[in-house]
C-alpha positions as CSV (number, residue, x, y, z in Angstrom):
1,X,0.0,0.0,0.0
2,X,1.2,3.5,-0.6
3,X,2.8,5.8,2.3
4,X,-0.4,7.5,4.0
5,X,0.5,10.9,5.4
6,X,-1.0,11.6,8.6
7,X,-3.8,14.2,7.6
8,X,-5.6,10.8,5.3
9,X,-6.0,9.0,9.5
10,X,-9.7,9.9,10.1
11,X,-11.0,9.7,13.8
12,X,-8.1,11.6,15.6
13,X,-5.1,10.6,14.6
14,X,-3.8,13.5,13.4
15,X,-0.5,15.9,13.0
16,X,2.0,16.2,16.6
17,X,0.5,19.8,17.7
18,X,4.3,20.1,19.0
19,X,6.4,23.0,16.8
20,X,8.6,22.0,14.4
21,X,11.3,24.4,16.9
22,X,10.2,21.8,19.6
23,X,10.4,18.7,17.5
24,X,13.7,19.2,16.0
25,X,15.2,19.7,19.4
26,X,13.5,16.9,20.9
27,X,14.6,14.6,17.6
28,X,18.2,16.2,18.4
29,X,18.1,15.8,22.1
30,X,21.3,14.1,23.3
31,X,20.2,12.0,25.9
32,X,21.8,8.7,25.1
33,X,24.7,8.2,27.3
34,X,27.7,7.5,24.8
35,X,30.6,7.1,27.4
36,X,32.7,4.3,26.3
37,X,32.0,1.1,28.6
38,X,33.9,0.4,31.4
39,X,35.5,-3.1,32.0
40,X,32.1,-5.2,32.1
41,X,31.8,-7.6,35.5
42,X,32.0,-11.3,34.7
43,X,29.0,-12.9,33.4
44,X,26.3,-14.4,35.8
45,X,24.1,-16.6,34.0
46,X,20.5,-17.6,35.4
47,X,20.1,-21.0,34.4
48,X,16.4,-21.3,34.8
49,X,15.9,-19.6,32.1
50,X,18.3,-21.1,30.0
51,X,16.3,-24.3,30.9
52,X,12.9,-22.5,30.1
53,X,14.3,-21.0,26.4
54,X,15.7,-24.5,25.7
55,X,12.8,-26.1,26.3
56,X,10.7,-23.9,24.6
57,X,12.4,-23.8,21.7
58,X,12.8,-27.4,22.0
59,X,8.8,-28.1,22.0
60,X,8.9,-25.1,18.9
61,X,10.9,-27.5,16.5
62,X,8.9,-30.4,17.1
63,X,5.9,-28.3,16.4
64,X,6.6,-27.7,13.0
65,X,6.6,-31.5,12.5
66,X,3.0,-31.5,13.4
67,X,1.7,-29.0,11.1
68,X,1.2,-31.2,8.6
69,X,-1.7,-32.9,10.9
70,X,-3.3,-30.2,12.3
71,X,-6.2,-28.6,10.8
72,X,-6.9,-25.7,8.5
73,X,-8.6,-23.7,11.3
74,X,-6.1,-24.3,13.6
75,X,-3.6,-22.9,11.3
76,X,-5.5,-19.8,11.5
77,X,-6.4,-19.6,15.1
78,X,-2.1,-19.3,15.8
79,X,-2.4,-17.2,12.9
80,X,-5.4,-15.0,14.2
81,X,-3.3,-15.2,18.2
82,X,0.5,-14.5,16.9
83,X,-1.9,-11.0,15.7
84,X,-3.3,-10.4,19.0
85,X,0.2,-11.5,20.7
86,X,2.0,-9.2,18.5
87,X,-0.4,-6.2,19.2
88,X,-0.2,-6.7,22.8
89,X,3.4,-5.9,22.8
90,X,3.8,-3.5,19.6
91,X,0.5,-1.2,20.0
92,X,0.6,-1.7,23.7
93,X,3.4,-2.0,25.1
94,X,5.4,-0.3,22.8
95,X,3.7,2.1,21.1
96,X,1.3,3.3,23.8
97,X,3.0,2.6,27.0
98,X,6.5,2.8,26.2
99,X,6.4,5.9,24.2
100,X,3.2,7.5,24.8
101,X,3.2,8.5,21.0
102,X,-0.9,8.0,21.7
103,X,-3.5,7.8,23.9
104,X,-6.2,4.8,24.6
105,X,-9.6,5.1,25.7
106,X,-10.2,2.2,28.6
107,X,-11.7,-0.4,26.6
108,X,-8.8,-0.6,24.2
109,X,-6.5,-0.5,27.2
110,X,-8.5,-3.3,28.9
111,X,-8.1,-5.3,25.2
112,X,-3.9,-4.3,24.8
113,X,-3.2,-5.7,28.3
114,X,-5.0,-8.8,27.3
115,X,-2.7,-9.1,23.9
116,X,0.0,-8.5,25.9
117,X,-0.8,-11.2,28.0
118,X,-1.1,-13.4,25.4
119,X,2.5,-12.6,24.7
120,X,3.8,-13.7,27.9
121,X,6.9,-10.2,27.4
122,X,6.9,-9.7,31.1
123,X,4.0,-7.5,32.5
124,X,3.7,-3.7,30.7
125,X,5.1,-2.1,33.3
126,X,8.4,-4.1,32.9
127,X,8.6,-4.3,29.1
128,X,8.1,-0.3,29.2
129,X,10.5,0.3,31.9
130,X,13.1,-1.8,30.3
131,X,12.6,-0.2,26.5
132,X,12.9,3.3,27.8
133,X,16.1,2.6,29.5
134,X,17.1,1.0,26.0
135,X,16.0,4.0,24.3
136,X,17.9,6.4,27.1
137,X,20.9,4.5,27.3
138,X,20.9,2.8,23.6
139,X,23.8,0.3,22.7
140,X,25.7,1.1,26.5
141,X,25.8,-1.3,29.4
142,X,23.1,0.6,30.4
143,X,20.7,-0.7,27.6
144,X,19.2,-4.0,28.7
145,X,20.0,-5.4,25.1
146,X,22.8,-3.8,24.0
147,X,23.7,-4.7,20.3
148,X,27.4,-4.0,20.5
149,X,27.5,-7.1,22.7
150,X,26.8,-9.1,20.0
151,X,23.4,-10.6,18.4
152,X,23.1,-13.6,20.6
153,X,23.1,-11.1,23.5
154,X,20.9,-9.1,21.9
155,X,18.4,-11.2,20.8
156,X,18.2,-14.0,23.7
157,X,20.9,-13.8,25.7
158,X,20.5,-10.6,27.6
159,X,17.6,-12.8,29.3
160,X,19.9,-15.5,30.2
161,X,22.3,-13.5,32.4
162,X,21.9,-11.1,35.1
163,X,21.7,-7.3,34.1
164,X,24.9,-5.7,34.1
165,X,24.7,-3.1,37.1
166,X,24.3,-0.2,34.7
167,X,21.2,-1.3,33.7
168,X,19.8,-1.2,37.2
169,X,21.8,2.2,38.6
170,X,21.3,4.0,35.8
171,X,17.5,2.7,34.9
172,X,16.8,4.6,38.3
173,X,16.9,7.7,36.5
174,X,14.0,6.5,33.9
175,X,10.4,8.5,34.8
176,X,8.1,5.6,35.5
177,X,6.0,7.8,37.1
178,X,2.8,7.6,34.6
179,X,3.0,3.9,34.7
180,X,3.1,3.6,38.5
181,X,0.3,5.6,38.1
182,X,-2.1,3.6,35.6
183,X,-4.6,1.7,37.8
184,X,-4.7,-0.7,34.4
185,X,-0.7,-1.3,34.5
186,X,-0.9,-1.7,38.1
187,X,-3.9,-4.3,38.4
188,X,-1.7,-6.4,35.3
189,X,1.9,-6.2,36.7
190,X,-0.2,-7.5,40.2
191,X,-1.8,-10.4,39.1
192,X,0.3,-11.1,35.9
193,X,1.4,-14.7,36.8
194,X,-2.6,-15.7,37.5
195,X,-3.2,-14.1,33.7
196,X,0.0,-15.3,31.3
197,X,-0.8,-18.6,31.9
198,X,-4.6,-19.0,30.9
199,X,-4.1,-16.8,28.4
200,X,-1.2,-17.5,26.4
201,X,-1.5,-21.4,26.9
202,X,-4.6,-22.7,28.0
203,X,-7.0,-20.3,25.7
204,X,-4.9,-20.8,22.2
205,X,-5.6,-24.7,23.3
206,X,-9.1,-24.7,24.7
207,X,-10.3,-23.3,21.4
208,X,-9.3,-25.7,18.3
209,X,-10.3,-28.3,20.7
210,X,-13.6,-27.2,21.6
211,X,-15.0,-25.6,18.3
212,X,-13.7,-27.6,15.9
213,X,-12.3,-30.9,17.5
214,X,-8.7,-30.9,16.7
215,X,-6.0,-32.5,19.0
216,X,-5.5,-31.2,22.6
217,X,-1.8,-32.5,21.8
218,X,-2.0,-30.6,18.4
219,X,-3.5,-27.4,19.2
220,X,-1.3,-27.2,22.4
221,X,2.0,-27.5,20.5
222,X,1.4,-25.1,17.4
223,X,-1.4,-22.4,18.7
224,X,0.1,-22.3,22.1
225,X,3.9,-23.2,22.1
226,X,5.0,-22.8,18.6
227,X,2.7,-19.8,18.2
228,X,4.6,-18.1,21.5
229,X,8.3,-18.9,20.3
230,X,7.5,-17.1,17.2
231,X,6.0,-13.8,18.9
232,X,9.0,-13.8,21.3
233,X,11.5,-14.1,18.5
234,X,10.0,-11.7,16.2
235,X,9.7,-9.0,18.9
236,X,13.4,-9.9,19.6
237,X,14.5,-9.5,16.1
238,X,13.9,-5.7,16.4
239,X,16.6,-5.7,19.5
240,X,19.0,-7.3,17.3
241,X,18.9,-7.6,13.7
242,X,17.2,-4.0,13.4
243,X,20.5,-3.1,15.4
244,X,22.8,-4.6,13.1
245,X,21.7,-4.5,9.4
246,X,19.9,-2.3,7.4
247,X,19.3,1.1,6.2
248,X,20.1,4.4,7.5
249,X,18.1,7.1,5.8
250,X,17.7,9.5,9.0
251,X,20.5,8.9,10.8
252,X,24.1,7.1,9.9
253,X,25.6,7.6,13.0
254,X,23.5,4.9,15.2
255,X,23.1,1.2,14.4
256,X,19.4,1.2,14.5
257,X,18.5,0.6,10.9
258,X,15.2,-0.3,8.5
259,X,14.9,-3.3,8.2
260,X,12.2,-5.0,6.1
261,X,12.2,-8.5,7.0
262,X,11.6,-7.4,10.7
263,X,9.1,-4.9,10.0
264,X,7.4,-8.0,8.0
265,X,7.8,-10.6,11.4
266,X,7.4,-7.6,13.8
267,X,4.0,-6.3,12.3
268,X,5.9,-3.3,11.7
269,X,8.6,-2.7,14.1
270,X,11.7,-2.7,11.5
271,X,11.4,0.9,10.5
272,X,14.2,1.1,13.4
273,X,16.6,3.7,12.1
274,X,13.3,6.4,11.8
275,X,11.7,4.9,15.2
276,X,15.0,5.9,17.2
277,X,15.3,9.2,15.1
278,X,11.4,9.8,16.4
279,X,10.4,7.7,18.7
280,X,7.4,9.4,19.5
281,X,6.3,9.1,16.1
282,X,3.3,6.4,16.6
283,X,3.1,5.1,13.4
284,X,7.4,4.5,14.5
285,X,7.4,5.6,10.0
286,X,6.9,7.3,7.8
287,X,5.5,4.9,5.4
288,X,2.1,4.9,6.9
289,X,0.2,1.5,6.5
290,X,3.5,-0.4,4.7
291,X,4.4,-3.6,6.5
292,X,3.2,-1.9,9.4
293,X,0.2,-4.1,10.6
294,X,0.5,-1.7,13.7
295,X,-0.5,1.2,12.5
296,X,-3.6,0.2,10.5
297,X,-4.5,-1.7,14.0
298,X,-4.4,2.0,15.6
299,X,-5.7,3.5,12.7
300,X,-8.9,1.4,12.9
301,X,-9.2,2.2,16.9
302,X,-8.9,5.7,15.9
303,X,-11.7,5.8,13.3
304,X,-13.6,3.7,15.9
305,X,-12.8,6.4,18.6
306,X,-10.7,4.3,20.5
307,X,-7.6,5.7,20.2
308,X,-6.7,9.6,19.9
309,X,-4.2,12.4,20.0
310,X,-1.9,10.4,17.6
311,X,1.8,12.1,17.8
312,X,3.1,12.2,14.1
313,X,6.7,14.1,13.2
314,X,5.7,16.3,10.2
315,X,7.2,15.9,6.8
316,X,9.4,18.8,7.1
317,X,11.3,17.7,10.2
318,X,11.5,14.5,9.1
319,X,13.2,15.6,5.8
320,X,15.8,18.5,7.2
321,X,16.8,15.4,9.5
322,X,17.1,13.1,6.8
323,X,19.1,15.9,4.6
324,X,21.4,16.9,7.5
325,X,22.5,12.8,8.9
326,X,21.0,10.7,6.8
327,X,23.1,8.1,4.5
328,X,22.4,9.4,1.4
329,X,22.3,6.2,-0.4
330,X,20.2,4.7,1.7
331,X,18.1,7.6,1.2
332,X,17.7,6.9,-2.1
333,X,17.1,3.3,-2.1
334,X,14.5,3.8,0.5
335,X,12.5,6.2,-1.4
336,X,12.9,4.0,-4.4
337,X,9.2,2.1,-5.7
């Protein structure tokens, strides 16, 4: 689909009512911490979870020997709850509560934390206060998943070891004031345990079995276990391959790059070298509805009135940014049909 521009969104979602004054200094805000790392304490690693990935990931590749036997709507249903999954972290998690780039009336808050269940990510109020330290303290021991320690790290492995004591001493500094004070957040993080496991096991199983008859044994392994390895490595592909390879049309000086493949897995999360350029962009690009499943999702709440005040950079910032640190050849190529 062609790039929307933000004035085409009906139902609110329309044009940041910041000033372009106020955009470009927020856009060229220096508030990543860029010191070089110090000598990094020795690796502690928290085998529990190394147990847990393992055998997840385990039970994912013996899924994929199943789908030949399961049935078409089963297909679907993990199709259908990968979407809800994904939404629970990208339009939720991310989008709304991470970087506030829009606001949610309480039905559509009610049906995000539910997604976000789904995706068993940690509760909101941990995913958020762990991506806005990544976004404060991007690609320094300070980041959570910082990509300069490699793409293992960055993709898994920064769950499989203790935080580096950066993350914790400086993540203090973080303002986690308006999630502490969402009574939604709040009521999740509380009872989050009591909610992941119904939701992002039992339900994708209790479904195919009881509408359509299919396998317990089958629906269990591909709408519920296969289904939840996918989500979790899709949203980890932006922490690591959007770190590493792509292009970088807004700004070469940071790893963060566009990449299409995971803007494809991530329902439109790849668009990472514009999305840490303008973070507070919600549509995280300037493409509009292109490989970004996100954004039409919003869209839709918008024209529904469930979502409003929809923070978009104009055109014109975007482009003196794009002229002034862009990669020119990437520039190019992006802008390329």
């Amino acid at each position: 689909m062609p790039p929307r521009n933000v004035e085409e969104v009906g139902g609110g979602c329309e044009t940041d009512t910041l000033g372009l004054d106020q955009i470009d200094q927020l856009v060229n805000g220096t508030t990543t911490d860029t010191a070089p790392a110090a000598k990094r304490p020795p690796r502690q690693i928290v085998w529990r979870n190394v147990a847990l990935f393992a055998v997840l990931h385990l039970g994912a590749l013996y899924s994929i020997f199943l789908i030949p036997q399961a049935k078409y709507q089963t297909l679907l249903w993990s199709c259908f709850m990968y979407y809800l999954a994904a939404m629970g972290i990208t339009a939720g998690a991310h989008r709304l509560w991470s970087h506030r780039s829009y606001k949610a009336r309480l039905p559509l808050k009610i049906f995000l934390l539910f997604c976000n269940c789904i995706s068993f990510q940690n509760s909101v109020f941990e995913w958020a206060r762990d991506h806005r330290a990544h976004h404060k303290f991007s690609e320094t021991d300070a980041d959570p998943h910082n990509a300069k320690r490699g793409f293992f790290f960055a993709h898994i492995g920064w769950l499989l070891v203790k935080k580096h004591p950066e993350v914790k001493e400086k993540g203090k500094s973080v303002d986690l004031t308006d999630l502490k004070n969402d009574p939604a957040i709040a009521f999740q993080h509380r009872h989050y345990l009591k909610l992941v496991v119904p939701l992002c096991f039992i339900l994708p199983t209790f479904i195919p079995v009881y509408l359509w008859d299919e396998s317990a044994f089958i629906a269990f392994y591909i709408a519920a276990v296969l289904r939840y390895a996918l989500v979790l490595n899709a949203t980890w592909l932006v922490n690591s391959a959007a770190h590493m390879w792509g292009q970088r049309p807004y700004d070469h000086r940071i790893n963060p790059a566009e990449n299409m493949a995971v803007a494809l897995c991530a329902t439109g999360e790849g668009f990472h070298n514009y999305h840490h350029v303008f973070p507070h962009d919600y549509s995280t690009s300037e493409y509009g509805w292109r490989l970004n499943l996100t954004t039409m999702f919003i869209d839709t709440m918008s024209w529904f009135g469930l979502a409003y005040d929809c923070r978009k950079i104009p055109d014109s910032v975007v482009e003196r940014r794009r002229q002034r640190t862009g990669n020119k050849a990437d520039d190019s190529t992006c802008h390329s049909d």
